[in-house]
N, C-alpha and C positions, 0 to 999 in steps of 0.2 A: 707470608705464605705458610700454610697450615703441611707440615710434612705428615703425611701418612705412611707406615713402613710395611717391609716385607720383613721378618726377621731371618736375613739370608746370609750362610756364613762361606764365603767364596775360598775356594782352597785347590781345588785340581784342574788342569792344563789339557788339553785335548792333544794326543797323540800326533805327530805330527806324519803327515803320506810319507809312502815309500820314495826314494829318489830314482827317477831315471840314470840308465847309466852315462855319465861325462867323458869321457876322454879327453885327456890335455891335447891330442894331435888335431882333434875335429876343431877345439878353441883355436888354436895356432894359425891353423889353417885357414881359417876367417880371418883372422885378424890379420894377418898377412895380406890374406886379398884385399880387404875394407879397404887398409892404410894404401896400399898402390893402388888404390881407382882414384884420390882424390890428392891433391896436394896439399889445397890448405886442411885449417883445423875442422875437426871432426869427433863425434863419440863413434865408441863399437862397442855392441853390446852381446859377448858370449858367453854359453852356459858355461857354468862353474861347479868342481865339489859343493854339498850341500853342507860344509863343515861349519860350527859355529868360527863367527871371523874375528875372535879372541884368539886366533892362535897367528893371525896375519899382525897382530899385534905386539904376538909374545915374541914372534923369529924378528920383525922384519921392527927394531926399535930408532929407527933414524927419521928425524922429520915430522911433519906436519902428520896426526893421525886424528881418527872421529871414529867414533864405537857406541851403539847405541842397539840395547837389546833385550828381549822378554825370552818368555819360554821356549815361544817357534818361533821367532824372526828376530833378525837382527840384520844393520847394516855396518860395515865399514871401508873405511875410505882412508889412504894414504896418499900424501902428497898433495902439486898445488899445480892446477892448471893457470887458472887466472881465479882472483879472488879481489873483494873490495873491504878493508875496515868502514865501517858505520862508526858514524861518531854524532851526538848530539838529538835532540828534540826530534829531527829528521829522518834517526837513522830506521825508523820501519820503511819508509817512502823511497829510500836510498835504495836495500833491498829491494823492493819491488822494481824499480830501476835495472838492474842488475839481471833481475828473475825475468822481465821481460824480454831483454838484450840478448838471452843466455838462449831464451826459447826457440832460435833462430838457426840454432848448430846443424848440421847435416849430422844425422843420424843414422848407422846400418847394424840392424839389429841380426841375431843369428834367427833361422825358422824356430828354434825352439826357445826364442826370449821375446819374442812379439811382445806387445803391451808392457816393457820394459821398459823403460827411461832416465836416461841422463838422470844426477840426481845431485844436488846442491847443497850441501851443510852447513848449518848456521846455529847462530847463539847471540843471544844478545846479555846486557848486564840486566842487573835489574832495574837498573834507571842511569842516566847518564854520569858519567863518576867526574868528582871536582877533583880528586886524587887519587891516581889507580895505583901507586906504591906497588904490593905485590902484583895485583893484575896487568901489569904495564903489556906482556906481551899478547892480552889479550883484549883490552880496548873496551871501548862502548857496544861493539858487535862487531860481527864479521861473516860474512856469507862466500864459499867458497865452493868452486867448480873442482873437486880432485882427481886427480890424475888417473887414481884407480879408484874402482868404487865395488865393494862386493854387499850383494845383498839375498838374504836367505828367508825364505818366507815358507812354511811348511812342506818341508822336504824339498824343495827345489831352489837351486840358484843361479846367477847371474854373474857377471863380472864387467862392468864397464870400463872401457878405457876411451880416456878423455886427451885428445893431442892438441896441443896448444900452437897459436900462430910458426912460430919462429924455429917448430921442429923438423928433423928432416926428415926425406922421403922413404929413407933406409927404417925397415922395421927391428931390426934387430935388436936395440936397447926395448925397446916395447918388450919384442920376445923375449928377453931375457928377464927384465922384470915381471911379466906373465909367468915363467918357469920356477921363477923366486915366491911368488907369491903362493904358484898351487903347490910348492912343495911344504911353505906355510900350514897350509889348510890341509894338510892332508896329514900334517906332523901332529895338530891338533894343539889346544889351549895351553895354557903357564902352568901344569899341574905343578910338574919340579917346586917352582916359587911359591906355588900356594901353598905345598905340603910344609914346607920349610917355614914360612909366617917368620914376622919381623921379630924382634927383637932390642929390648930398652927402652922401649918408649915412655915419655913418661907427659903427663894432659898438665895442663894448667888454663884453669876457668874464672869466669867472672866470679866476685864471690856475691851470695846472695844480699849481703847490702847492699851492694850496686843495684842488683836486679830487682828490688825490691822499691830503690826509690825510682827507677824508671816505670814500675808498673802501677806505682800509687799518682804519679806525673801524668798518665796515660788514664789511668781513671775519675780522675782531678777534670782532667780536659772532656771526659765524657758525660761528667756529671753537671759539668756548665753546658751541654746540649751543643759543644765544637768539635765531637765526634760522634760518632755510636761505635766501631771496633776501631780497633788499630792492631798488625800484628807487629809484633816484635821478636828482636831475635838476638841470639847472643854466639862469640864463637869462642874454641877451643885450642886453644895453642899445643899442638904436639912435636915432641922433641925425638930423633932417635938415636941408636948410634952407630947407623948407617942408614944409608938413604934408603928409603922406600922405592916398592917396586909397585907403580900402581896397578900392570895390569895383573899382578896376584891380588891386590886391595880388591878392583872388580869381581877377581873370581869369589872372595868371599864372602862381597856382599850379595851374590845373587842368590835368588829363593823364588817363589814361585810370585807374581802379580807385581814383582818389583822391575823395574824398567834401570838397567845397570848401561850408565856411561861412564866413554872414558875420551876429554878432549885434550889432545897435546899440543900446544902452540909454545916453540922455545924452550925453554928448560923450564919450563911450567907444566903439572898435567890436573887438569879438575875431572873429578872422578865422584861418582856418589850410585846411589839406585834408588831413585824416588817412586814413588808409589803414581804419580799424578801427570795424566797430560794435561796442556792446555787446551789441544784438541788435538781430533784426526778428522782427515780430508779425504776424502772420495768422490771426485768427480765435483758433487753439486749437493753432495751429503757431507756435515760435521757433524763430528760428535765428543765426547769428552763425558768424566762421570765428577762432579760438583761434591770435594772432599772437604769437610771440615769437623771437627772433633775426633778427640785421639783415646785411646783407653789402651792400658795395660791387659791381654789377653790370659796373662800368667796369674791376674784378680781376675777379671772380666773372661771367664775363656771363650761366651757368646759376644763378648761384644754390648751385651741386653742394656747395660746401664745409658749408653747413649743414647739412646729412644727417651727413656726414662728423663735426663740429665735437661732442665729447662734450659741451660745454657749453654750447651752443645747442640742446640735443635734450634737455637737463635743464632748461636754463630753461624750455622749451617747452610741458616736460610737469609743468610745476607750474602752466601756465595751463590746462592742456586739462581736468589731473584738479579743477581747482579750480572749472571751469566745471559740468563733466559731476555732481562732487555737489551744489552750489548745487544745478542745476536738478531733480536726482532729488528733494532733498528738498523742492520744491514737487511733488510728486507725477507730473511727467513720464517720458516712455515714452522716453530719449536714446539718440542714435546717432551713433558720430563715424566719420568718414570717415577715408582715408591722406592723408598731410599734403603739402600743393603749394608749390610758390614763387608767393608774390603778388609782383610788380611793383607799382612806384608809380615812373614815373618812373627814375630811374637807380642806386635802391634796391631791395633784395629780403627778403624776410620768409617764413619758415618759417609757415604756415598750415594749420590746419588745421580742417576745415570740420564744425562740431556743428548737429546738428538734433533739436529734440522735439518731442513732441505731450504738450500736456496733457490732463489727465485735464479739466478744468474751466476754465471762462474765471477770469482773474487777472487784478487790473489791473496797466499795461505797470506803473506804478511800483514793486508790489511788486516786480516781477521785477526792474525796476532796481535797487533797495535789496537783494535778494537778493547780487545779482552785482558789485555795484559796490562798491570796487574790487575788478577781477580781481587774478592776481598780475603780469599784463603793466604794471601802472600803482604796484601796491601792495606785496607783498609775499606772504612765506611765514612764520610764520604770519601773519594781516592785523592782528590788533591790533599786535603788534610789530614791523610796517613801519612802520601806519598812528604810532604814538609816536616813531619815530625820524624821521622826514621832520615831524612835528611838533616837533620839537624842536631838527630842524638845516638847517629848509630855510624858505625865508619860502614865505608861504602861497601857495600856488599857483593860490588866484583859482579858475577856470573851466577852467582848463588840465589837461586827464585826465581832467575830470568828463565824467557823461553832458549830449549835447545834444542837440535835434531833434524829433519831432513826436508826437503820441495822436491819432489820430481818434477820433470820440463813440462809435464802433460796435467799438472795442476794440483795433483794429490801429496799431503803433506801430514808427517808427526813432529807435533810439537809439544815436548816433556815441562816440568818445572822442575830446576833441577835443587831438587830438595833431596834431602839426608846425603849431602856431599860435602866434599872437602876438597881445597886446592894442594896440592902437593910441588912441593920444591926439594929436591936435594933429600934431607935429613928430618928436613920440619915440614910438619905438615896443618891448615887453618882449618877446622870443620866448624860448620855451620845449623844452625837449626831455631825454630823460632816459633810462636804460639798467638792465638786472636787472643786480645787482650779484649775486654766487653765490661761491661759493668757490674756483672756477678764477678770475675774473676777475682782472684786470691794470688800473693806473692808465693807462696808456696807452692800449691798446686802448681801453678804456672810454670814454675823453675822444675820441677819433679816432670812436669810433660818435657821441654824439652830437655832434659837427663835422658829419659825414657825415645827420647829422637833421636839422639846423640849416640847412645851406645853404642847399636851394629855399627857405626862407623868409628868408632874407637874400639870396641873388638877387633876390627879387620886391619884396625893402623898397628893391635899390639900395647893396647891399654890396657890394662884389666878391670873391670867395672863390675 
């Protein structure tokens, strides 16, 4: 595919509306009636402060949490109604299993959250793991109905509450957790944590002869015609000398076009702010923007050299053409736009912005399974990236996989969870990785992901 560009440098956020005024008595008050009209399980979905839900994070630290968020929207979700681990070849079909079963819930929404819905979190790894070591508490995937779910979307929000078979008729634990949460979101985010930033951290990385015979292995096998890309990736062992607090890490990675999560499962938390969906869902419209090549914006402050760079305009265009047939062959109407510079921060990325309409609703997961991995994360061809990164890189956990959210009514964002790190305790794993092609160079290559690596080692308390 022949990229033609806009030389466009993306950088400011549109203002988000005024919020209507909330009241926690009007919330209560629904929620109360909802829960006595019906006995079994059920969602209620009432208005909420329109606070960022980083701060239902910061007060409320016990248990299952999910946090996923941009400039104006963001969602989060605490706790576990009913949930399924995905495990194996199957687990996108699992999913959709699940996403079908779930669509079923009696729902009562408040007048003022119409078109509101139920909303299901999920993540998958980036391929089925033969040894999940650190990952153990988070599996092959997992799709999960939570109990609460807050969600803010330009000045307005929601709060769903999700009650599961075996709960009783008495609303009171509900009300009290509702009371806990808006007192959350009304306290606002982790500044305390953030202002404060960690302390002794100290990185340990692959050294560049490692990385160097794995990328001359990679272009070895390209030059025999048994690949065209491959990406690769390498991770960072961070030490501290006190545990980390990830939902400060979140707040310091966020900036503007960066998409900041945070998933808690056990005394595990993966946390990153990746630049890149895999797509968004709207009814019978997907869309996603097709990232590949990276530039230093501190040399490059336009970005211009990537247009320029024949090898970043090839890698580019083996994620754009690889998106555009996936989605044809679900039977969509595709359209790609001229390619821009996305900004993240002090980073720039070749972007280019794909939209379809289907012929028919699909569920988000098929589409995931479709598209996952692109070649931005995977390779060219995808079995024989997908064999070589299994065979020469430890499992990569949740790192590249899809993550993020379904609602019941069919509409879905799904992140790649790129420039993240898993976090345990004291140590923390960060992750980052680069298309290897057959112009590439062991240097450059290791210098891009340094240049990936950073903001998430600034925010763990590196110094770089």
């Amino acid at each position: 595919m022949t990229l033609e560009h806009t030389e466009t440098l993306l950088r400011a956020s549109a203002p988000e509306d005024a919020s209507p005024v909330v009241t926690r008595e009007e919330s209560r008050a629904f929620l109360r009636s909802a829960l006595a009209e019906h006995e079994r399980e059920m969602s209620v979905v009432v208005p909420a402060p329109a606070a960022p839900g980083v701060g239902m994070l910061a007060r409320l630290r016990k248990g299952a949490a999910f946090h996923v968020a941009s400039t104006d929207q963001s969602l989060t979700a605490l706790g576990c109604t009913r949930s399924v681990a995905l495990a194996g070849d199957e687990r996108f079909e699992q999913a959709t299993t699940f996403y079908e079963r779930e669509r079923e819930r009696v729902v009562r929404a408040h007048d003022r959250c119409r078109g509101v819905a139920p909303i299901l979190t999920c993540g998958f790894a980036f391929a089925p793991m033969a040894e999940r070591d650190v990952w153990t508490s988070f599996g092959d995937g997992a799709v999960t109905l939570p109990r609460w779910a807050h969600r803010r979307e330009r000045g307005r929000a929601a709060l769903v509450f999700s009650r599961g078979p075996d709960e009783p008729r008495d609303p009171s634990f509900a009300l009290a957790e509702l009371d806990a949460i808006w007192d959350a979101l009304e306290a606002g985010g982790a500044s305390q944590a953030h202002a404060r930033g960690p302390s002794g951290a100290r990185a340990s990385h692959v050294d560049e002869a490692r990385w160097t015979r794995s990328i001359e292995d990679v272009r070895a096998r390209i030059g025999r015609g048994d690949a065209e890309k491959i990406v690769v990736a390498r991770r960072s062992i961070v030490v501290a000398d006190q545990d980390f607090d990830p939902i400060a890490i979140a707040e310091r990675l966020a900036r503007p076009f960066a998409n900041v999560f945070v998933i808690r499962r056990g005394s595990a938390t993966f946390v990153g702010a990746t630049p890149e969906h895999l797509f968004e869902k709207r009814r019978l419209r997907v869309s996603m923007d097709a990232l590949a090549g990276t530039v230093s914006l501190a040399c490059d402050p336009r970005g211009s050299s990537l247009f320029a760079s024949e090898k970043d305009r090839s890698e580019h265009a083996f994620v754009v053409d690889a998106i555009v047939e996936r989605l044809t062959g679900l039977g969509a109407d595709v359209s790609v736009a001229a390619p821009v510079i996305r900004t993240i921060g002090d980073i720039g990325h070749l972007a280019t912005p794909i939209r379809a309409a289907l012929a028919r609703d699909v569920s988000p997961f098929t589409i995931a399974e479709r598209l996952h991995p692109t070649p931005a994360v995977g390779g060219v061809p995808r079995e024989t990236a997908l064999s070589w990164i299994a065979e020469n890189e430890p499992d990569r956990g949740w790192y590249a996989g899809p993550v993020g959210w379904v609602d019941l009514d069919g509409n879905a964002e799904l992140l790649v969870a790129l420039r993240s790190a898993l976090v345990i305790g004291a140590r923390a794993i960060a992750y980052a990785g680069c298309g290897i092609v057959d112009a590439s160079r062991p240097p450059a290559e290791y210098a891009e992901t340094s240049l990936k690596l950073a903001p998430m080692l600034r925010a763990l308390g590196v110094a770089t």
